[in-house]
Steps between C-alpha positions, in 0.01 A plus 500: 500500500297413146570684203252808429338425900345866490437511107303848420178423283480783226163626646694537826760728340243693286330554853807620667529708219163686548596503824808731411545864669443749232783665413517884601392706216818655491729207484291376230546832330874548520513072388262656160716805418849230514628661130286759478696854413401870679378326805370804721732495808290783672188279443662205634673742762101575604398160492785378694444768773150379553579151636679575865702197484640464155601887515664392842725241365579732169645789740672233724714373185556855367650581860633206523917470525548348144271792297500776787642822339608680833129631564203370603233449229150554620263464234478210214513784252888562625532124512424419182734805421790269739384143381339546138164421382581134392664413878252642637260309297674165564539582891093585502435158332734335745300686803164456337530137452648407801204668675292278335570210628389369858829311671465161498605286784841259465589746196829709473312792409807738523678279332342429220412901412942572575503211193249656279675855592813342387373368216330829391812648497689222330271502211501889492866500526537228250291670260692837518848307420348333229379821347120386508257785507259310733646505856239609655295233386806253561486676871138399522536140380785461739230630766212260423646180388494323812171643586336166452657365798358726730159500380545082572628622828232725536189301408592141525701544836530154671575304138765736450653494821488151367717589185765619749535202689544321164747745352732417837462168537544446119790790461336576174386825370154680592317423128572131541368494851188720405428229199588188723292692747207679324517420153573831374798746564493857609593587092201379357301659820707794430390543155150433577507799743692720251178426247290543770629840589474567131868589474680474160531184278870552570498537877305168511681291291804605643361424811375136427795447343783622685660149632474395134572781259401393097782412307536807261752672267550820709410582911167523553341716818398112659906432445606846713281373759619144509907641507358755751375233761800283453766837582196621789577139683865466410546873683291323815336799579178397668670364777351168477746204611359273267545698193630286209560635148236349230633338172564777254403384134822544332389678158352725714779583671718477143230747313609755819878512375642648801861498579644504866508882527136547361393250803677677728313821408173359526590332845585829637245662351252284678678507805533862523124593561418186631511592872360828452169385327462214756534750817236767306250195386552247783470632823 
């Protein structure tokens, strides 16, 4: 098999990328009000309520056995009232974005949305020990940082099935097949959606970057979502067999300063509502 056999041109990719599902409305709205204070939960409540299957999976996690309070919540008003405003906002962006998407064929799609699930969660959870006041944006990185690799899945199916057969015969991991492969990796495609979407300069680059976090002084929101991926696939929780932990840069994971009971907290943390979200957003 030759090195870069399927290579993406750029005009390819910026096709694909024209090519994209828009985004609900509301998605996009919850991703713009990420750090925004007084967000209206009865407007979002309304909003919610008028898309049948997003308000479907928000009552199935507020009933669900993790968050269920003993009665049966019936309207999204009551389960924002269960969940809060910002789960509810990060289990909407989950649904929404996972709608968007058509399943591609030879693609793990459960698995890979139980990893970006688990990732949310880690980078949320990560955030919270640290005492960082943007979790729910660290929840939505977590979300959408592999989301290059199924738009690759999506709209350049055969070469990427490709990429897989490379990643197993080579045993390496999936951005060095996608280069060898395409000549590109699902970061940089990820980041190119992000802009396309016209989310945040912060979302993006921590997007594109999230394999290879910048070297800085202090933790940046790209560094939460690197350590996030890494403790996502070291918890194995998207049930893929051939799950393999990616290199964590180590300054990163210095700048973090966690001892062996602050780990713990986050594990279990993420653990904790893993199942739950996955049963509400996943089948």
């Amino acid at each position: 098999m030759s090195t870069a056999s399927q290579a993406i041109t750029r005009d390819e990719l910026l096709a694909a990328l024209r090519d994209l599902p828009p985004l609900p409305s509301l998605v996009l709205e919850l991703v713009e009000s990420l750090g925004q204070e007084g967000l209206s939960a009865e407007r979002f409540a309304t909003k919610i309520s008028q898309d049948q299957a997003l308000a479907a999976k928000t009552l199935r996690l507020a009933n669900s056995s993790f968050y269920g309070r003993g009665r049966r919540v019936g309207s999204v008003a009551e389960a924002i009232g269960v969940l809060g405003l910002r789960t509810v906002r990060g289990v909407v962006t989950a649904a929404g974005l996972a709608g968007s998407f058509r399943r591609p064929a030879d693609f793990d799609h459960n698995a890979f949305w139980r990893h970006s699930l688990a990732s949310a969660l880690s980078a949320q959870a990560l955030a919270n020990e640290l005492g960082r006041d943007d979790a729910d944006l660290a929840f939505t990185v977590g979300l959408l940082h592999d989301i290059g690799r199924l738009a690759l899945a999506s709209a350049f199916a055969p070469a990427y099935a490709e990429v897989e057969r490379w990643r197993r015969e080579q045993d390496c991991p999936a951005d060095d097949a996608e280069r060898a492969v395409l000549g590109i990796d699902h970061a940089e495609v990820g980041g190119l959606i992000a802009g396309h979407w016209n989310f945040s300069p912060a979302i993006v680059d921590a997007i594109r970057e999230h394999h290879a976090p910048p070297a800085t002084a202090g933790l940046t929101l790209t560094g939460v979502a690197h350590v996030a991926d890494a403790i996502a696939h070291a918890l194995g929780l998207a049930g893929d067999g051939d799950e393999a932990v990616p290199d964590l840069a180590l300054p990163t994971w210095a700048a973090c300063g966690l001892d062996d009971a602050a780990c713990q907290r986050v594990f279990a943390h993420t653990e904790a509502q893993f199942e739950a979200i996955c049963e509400a957003l996943l089948h």
